[in-house]
Steps between C-alpha positions, in 0.01 A plus 500: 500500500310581788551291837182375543512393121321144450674206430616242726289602761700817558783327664761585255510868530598692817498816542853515733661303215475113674279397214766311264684313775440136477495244787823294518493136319551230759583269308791624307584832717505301832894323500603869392318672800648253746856541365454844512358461870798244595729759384432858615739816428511755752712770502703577779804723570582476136524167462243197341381241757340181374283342804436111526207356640590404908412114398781466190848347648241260684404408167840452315673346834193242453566463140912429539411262806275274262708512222815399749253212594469392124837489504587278780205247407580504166891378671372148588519156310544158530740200389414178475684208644669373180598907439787699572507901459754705377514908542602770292542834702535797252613263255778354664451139621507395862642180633282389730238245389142523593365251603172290551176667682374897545765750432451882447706714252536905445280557205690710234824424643535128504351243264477139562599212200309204646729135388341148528810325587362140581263465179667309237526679151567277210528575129588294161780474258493307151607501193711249244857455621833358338630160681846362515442324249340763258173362521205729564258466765239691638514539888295695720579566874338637820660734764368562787634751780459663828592845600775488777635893577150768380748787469745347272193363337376810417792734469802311374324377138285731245248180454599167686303296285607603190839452627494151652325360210798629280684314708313192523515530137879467508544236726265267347647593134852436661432136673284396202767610254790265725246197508425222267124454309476159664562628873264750475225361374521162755655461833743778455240730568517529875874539509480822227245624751729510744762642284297807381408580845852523609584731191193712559606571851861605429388719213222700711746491811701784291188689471402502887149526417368392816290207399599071571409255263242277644472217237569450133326204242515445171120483340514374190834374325409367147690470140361658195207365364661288207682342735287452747323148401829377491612604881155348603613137334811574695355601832243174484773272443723708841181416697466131384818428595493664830158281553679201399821567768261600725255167494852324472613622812131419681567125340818540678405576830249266465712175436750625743228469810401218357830329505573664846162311558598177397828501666367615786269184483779257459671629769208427724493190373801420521552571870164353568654136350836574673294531824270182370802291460658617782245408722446162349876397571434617853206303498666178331848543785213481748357209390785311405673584847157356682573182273855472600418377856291251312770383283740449739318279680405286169700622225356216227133556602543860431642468208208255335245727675678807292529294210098370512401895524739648283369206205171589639543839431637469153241250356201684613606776238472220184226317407688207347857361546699295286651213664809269371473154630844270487303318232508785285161556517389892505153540678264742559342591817203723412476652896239738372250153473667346780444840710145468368423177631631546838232821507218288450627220729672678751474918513692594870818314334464772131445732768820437687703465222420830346580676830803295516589641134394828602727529819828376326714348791204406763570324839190357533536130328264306323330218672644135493198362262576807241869431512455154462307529216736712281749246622293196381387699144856605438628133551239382267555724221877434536629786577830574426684829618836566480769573773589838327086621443447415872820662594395804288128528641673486841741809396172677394314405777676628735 
């Protein structure tokens, strides 16, 4: 074919032989050019030389430097308050305890078990359980526990939980087997609490498992179900009679501050009188020793003045009196009309008598006309007292 044949415009045939070289592909010819550039071979003295670029330790020094970097950031984290840490280095476990706030850690040599050790965990056992007294009854109970020591926690025991509520399990099965129906299902149910608690924490004491039992409660504690309308009768007639001792005892309280009420009352009273009647026989030796004076000097006008007030006194308490002449006569003086009469003729002498009746022993002495008159009305109705009645009304008189 001749050079200048036609056919592409000529450009495929060269005379010096250049015509079938094609142009190097960018896209796919390009990474092998520049390895080939980044990696010349000379020749020299025998022996191959590989050149880098000036630029390349710059650019793996770089690379290590942000990948040690990544590393140390990637070394930080946190622990909340409530959190404790625990390190593995290689594997093996280190004693220290991390604790709260920002800590850093070698990545890929030490790893980190994170522990909440003041959150409460809490899981449930139940099932149907053989009492004392071969009865079955359903019981189901809820534990509830802290984590005390993170490393034993995590180290000592495969699977905690599993393990403590095999346990629990046991303990409960143990105190519900040594109690009776009757206790468990009433007021003996705080006291087996108590119980399996005790046996819970001796068993997982052998097991060192790093955890503290925090509380322990019994949910639901029932018999089977064809039993079960009869414990309800029984548990009605428990709660009747504890309402019955109880309003017994609140009627008993009640009557006893009443009676301390009462007595308390009469006491008062009592010493009040004592102090009444005191006082009164202070007041009487008073007025007696003020008379004596009197009665020294005239011993029978005394006397019939006494006598006068102390009848005085007495009759104006009745409103008739029955009076025994020597005849054998009994008459009747109605001193209710008589009293009457004397109001409508004469008022100041009612008035004087009632304060004379009032006042008991009074020294002031009725005027000569008044006394005069009783004289003159008791000598005309024949009046007829006896030595031992006026000795008497003396006695009470004074």
């Amino acid at each position: 074919m001749a050079w200048n044949q036609p056919g592409n415009n000529g450009q495929d045939n060269d005379p010096w032989g250049n015509g079938n070289q094609k142009k190097p592909n960018n896209s796919s010819g390009s990474f092998f050019d520049m390895v080939n550039n980044l990696f010349k071979k000379k020749k020299s003295g025998g022996k191959n030389n590989y050149n880098l670029p000036v630029n390349m330790p710059v650019i793996i020094g770089a690379i290590l430097l942000i990948i040690i970097i990544i590393w140390a950031i990637s070394g930080f984290y946190t622990i909340n308050q409530s959190q404790r840490g625990v390190v593995t280095r290689f594997g093996q476990v280190q004693q220290e305890i991390v604790q709260p706030g920002l800590n850093w850690k070698p990545s890929l040599i030490d790893q980190v078990y994170i522990v909440d050790t003041q959150g409460t965990r809490n899981f449930n056992v139940q099932g149907f359980m053989i009492t004392a007294g071969e009865n079955l009854v359903f019981v189901e109970m809820n534990v509830q526990y802290q984590v005390s020591n993170p490393i034993k926690y995590l180290f000592n025991v495969t699977n905690v939980e599993d393990s403590l509520r095999q346990a629990a399990d046991s303990a409960l099965r143990t105190e519900v087997g040594s109690s009776n129906m009757d206790a468990i299902l009433t007021d003996g149910r705080s006291a087996l609490e108590s119980r399996t608690k005790d046996e819970l924490v001796n068993i997982i004491s052998n097991y060192d498992m790093g955890i503290r039992i925090v509380d322990l409660n019994f949910q639901s504690v029932r018999p089977p179900e064809e039993v079960q309308d009869a414990f309800n009768d029984a548990i009605k007639a428990r709660e009747d009679r504890e309402r019955e001792i109880n309003k017994a005892e609140a009627d008993k309280v009640q009557l006893i501050q009443q009676s301390e009420g009462r007595s308390a009352r009469i006491l008062a009273d009592a010493n009040a009188y004592r102090v009444r009647v005191e006082l009164e026989a202070e007041g009487d030796v008073a007025r007696f020793e003020k008379l004596l004076p009197e009665y020294k000097a005239a011993p029978e006008i005394t006397k019939e003045r006494l006598y006068i007030e102390t009848m005085e006194h007495i009759l104006s308490n009745t409103n008739k009196i029955l009076v025994n002449d020597k005849s054998g006569n009994l008459l009747v003086l109605p001193l209710e009309q008589l009293l009457k009469n004397k109001d409508n003729s004469n008022p100041s002498l009612n008035e004087q008598f009632k304060l004379n009746s009032t006042n008991g022993y009074n020294m002031n002495f009725p005027s000569t006309s008044n006394t005069d008159a009783v004289a003159s009305t008791s000598e005309s109705k024949n009046t007829n007292v006896t030595r031992g009645n006026t000795t008497s009304s003396r006695s009470s008189g004074r």
